[in-house]
C-alpha positions in Angstrom: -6.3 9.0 -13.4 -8.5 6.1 -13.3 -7.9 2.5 -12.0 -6.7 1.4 -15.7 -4.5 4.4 -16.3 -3.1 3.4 -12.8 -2.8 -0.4 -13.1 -0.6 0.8 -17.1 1.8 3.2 -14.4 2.7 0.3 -12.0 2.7 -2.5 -15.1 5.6 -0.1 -16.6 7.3 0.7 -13.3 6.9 -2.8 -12.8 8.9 -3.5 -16.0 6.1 -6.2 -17.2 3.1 -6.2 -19.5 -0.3 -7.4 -19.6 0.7 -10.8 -20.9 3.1 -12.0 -18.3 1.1 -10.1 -15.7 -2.3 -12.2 -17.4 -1.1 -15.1 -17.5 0.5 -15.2 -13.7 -3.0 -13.8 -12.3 -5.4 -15.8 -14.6 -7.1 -12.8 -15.5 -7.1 -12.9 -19.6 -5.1 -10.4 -21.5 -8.6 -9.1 -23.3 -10.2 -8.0 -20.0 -6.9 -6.1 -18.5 -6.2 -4.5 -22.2 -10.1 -3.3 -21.8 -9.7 -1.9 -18.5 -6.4 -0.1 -19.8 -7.5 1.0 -22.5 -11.2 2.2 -20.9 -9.3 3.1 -18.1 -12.4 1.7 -16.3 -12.7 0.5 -12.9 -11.1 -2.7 -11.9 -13.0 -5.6 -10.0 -11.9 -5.8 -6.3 -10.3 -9.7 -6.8 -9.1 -9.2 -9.3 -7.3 -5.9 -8.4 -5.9 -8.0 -5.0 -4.4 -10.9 -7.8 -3.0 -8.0 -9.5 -2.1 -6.1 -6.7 -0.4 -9.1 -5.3 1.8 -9.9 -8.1 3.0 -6.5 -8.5 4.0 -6.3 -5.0 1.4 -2.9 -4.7 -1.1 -1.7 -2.1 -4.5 -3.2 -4.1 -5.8 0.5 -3.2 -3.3 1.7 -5.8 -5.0 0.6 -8.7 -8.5 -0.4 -7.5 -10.7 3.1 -6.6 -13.8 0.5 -5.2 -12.2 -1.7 -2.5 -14.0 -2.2 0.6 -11.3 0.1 2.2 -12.0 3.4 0.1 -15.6 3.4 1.1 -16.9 3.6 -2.5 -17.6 -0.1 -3.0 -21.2 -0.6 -2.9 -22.9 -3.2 -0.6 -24.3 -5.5 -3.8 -21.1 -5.5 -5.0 -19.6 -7.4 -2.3 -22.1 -9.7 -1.6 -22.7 -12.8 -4.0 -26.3 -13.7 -5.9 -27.0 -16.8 -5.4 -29.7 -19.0 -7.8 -33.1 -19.9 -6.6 -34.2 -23.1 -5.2 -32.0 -24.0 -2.8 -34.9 -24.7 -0.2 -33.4 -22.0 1.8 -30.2 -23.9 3.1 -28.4 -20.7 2.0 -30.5 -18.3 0.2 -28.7 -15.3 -0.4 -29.8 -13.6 3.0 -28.2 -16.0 5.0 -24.7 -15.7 3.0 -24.9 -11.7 3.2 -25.8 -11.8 6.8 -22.8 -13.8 7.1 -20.4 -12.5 4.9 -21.4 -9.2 6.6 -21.3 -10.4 10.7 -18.3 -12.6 10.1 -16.3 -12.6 7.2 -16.1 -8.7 6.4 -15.1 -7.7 10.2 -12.4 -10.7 9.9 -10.7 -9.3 6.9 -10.9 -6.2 8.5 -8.6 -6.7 11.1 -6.6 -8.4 9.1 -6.1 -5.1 7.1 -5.9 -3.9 3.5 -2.1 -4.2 3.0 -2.7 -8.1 4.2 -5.5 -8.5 1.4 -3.3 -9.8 -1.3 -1.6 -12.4 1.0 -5.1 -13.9 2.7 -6.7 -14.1 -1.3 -3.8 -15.7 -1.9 -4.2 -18.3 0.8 -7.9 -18.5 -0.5 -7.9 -19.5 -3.3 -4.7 -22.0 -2.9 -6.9 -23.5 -0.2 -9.7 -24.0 -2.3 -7.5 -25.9 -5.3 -6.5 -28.3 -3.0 -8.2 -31.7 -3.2 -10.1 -32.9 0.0 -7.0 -34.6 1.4 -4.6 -32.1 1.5 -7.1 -29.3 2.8 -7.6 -31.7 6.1 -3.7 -31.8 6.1 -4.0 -27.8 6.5 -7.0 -27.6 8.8 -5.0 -29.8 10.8 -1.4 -28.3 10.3 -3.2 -24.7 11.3 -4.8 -26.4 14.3 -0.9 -27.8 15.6 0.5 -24.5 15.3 -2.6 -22.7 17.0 -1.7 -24.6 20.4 1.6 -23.3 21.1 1.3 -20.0 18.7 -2.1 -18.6 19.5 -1.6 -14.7 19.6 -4.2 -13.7 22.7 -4.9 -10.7 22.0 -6.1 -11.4 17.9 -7.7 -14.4 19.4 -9.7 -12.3 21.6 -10.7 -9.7 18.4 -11.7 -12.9 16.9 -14.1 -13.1 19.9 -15.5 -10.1 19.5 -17.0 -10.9 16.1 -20.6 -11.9 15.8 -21.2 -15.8 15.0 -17.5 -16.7 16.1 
């Protein structure tokens, strides 16, 4: 059974459909009805949106997430378009994404995904104002609620 076949299971065991389940991801009803009906692979983000309102482990209906070992390195990483004067040409974001940001969602762990896009992409609909108010709200709590020992894994990565 494919990823589509396998997002149409949980939809019904879910008791919703691709409408409701469209419209509270974003993801339009033509693209999810596609992947249904191709029973094709599903994108990784949006297979953690979907994941995430179904209340699922995202490997349940997405065959290529960075945690099944399929997904391909390109597919991860984003293109970027020429003439940036190499401020951040794309080797500099996939070094990146690939010393810092991959090793930090690992830890955080696959069944964690769905919660930390979630946080993501709130974060980046806030307006300037309120994401200070956050930085500094997470910067409060991190002086008397600092776990050591994920503050010390944190160490561990490259770049941080």
């Amino acid at each position: 059974m494919g990823d589509g076949k396998n997002l149409k299971k949980y939809l019904d065991e879910k008791g919703t459909n691709v409408r409701k389940i469209a419209k509270a991801t974003g993801i339009s009803a033509t693209t999810l009805y596609s992947i249904i009906q191709k029973d094709s692979n599903i994108r990784f983000d949006f297979a953690l949106r979907l994941a995430n309102e179904l209340q699922i482990d995202v490997n349940e209906i997405c065959s290529a997430s960075p945690f099944s070992g399929t997904i391909k390195e390109e597919e991860i990483y984003p293109t970027l378009p020429d003439g940036l004067n190499g401020a951040l040409d794309a080797t500099r974001v996939k070094t990146y994404l690939k010393n810092s940001m991959y090793p930090l969602m690992y830890l955080f762990g696959k069944n964690s995904m769905p919660d930390v896009d979630n946080l993501l992409t709130s974060f980046y609909q806030l307006d300037d104002e309120a994401r200070q108010e956050v930085v500094e709200t997470i910067r409060l709590k991190l002086q008397y609620h600092r776990d050591p020992e994920r503050a010390e894994q944190i160490k561990q990565i490259k770049g941080w």
